[in-house]
C-alpha positions as CSV (number, residue, x, y, z in Angstrom):
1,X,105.3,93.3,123.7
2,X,106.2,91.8,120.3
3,X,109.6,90.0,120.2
4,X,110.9,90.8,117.3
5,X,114.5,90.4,115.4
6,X,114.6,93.9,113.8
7,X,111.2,96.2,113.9
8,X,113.1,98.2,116.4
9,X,110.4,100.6,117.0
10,X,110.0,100.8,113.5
11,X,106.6,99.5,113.5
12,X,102.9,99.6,115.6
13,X,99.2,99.3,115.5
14,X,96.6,101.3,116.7
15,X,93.0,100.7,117.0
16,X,90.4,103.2,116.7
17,X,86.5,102.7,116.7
18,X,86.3,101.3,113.0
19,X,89.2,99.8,111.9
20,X,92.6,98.4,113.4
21,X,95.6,100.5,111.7
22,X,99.3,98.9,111.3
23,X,102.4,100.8,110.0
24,X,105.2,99.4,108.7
25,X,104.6,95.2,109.6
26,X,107.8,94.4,109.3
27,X,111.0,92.7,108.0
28,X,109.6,89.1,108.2
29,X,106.9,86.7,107.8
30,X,107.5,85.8,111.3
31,X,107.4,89.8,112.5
32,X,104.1,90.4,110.8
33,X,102.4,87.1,112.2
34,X,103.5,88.3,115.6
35,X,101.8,91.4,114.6
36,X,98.7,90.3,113.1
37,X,98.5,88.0,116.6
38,X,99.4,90.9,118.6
39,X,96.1,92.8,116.8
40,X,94.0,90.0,117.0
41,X,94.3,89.9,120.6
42,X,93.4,93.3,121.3
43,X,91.0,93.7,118.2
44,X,88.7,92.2,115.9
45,X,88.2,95.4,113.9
46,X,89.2,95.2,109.8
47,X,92.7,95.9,109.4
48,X,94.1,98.2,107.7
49,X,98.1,98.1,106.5
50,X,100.4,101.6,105.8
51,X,103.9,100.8,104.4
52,X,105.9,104.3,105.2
53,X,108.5,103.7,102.3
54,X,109.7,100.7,100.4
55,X,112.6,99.5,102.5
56,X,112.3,95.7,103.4
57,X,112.5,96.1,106.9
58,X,109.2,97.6,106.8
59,X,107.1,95.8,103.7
60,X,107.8,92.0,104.0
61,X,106.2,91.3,107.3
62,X,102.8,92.4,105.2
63,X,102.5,88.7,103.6
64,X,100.7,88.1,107.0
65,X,97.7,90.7,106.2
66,X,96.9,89.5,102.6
67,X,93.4,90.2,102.2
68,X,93.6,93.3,104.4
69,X,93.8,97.2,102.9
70,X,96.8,98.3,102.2
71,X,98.3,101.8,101.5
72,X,101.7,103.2,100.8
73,X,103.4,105.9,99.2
74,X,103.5,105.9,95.4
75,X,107.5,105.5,96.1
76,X,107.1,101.6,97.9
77,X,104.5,100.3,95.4
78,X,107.4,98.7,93.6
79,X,108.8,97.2,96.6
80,X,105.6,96.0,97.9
81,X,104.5,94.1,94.8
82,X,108.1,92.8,94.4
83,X,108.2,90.8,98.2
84,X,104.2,89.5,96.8
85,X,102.6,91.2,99.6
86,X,100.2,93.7,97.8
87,X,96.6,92.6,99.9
88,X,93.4,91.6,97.9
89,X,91.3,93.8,95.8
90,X,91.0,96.7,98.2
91,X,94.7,98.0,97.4
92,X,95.1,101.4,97.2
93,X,98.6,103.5,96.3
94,X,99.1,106.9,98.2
95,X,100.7,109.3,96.1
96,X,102.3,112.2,97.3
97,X,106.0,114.0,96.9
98,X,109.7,112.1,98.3
């Protein structure tokens, strides 16, 4: 379990046979390091981050997985570069409709 102040459900990881996948890291710096330790104790797959929507609660745990792949809808780009926690070089912005 992940003690957490707000995720709420509102985030998770799965792993698969390639790659580790989290959605939505959380509010915090200190949510997504209890996330990224919470992957790295079940897996030492790549990671790969997906941001649902913009919405802080969900995008500023993602400072811990810089250097990670990252995708989100074309709607939270803005909010994910704002809180500086757009990963390294392998960034990639989902479009789609609202």
């Amino acid at each position: 379990m992940i003690e957490t102040e707000h995720v709420e459900g509102k985030a998770g990881f799965l792993a698969g046979g390639e790659r580790a996948l989290v959605v939505d890291p959380g509010g915090s710096a200190a949510e997504g390091r209890a996330m990224a330790a919470a992957v790295g104790r079940l897996t030492r797959l790549p990671t790969v981050v997906l941001y649902t929507h913009g919405h802080w609660d969900h995008v500023r745990g993602g400072i811990a997985f810089k250097g990670c792949e990252a995708w989100c809808h074309i709607d939270a780009a803005p909010s994910v570069r704002t809180a500086n926690i757009c990963c390294s070089g392998d960034t990639r912005w989902c479009s789609g409709t609202s």
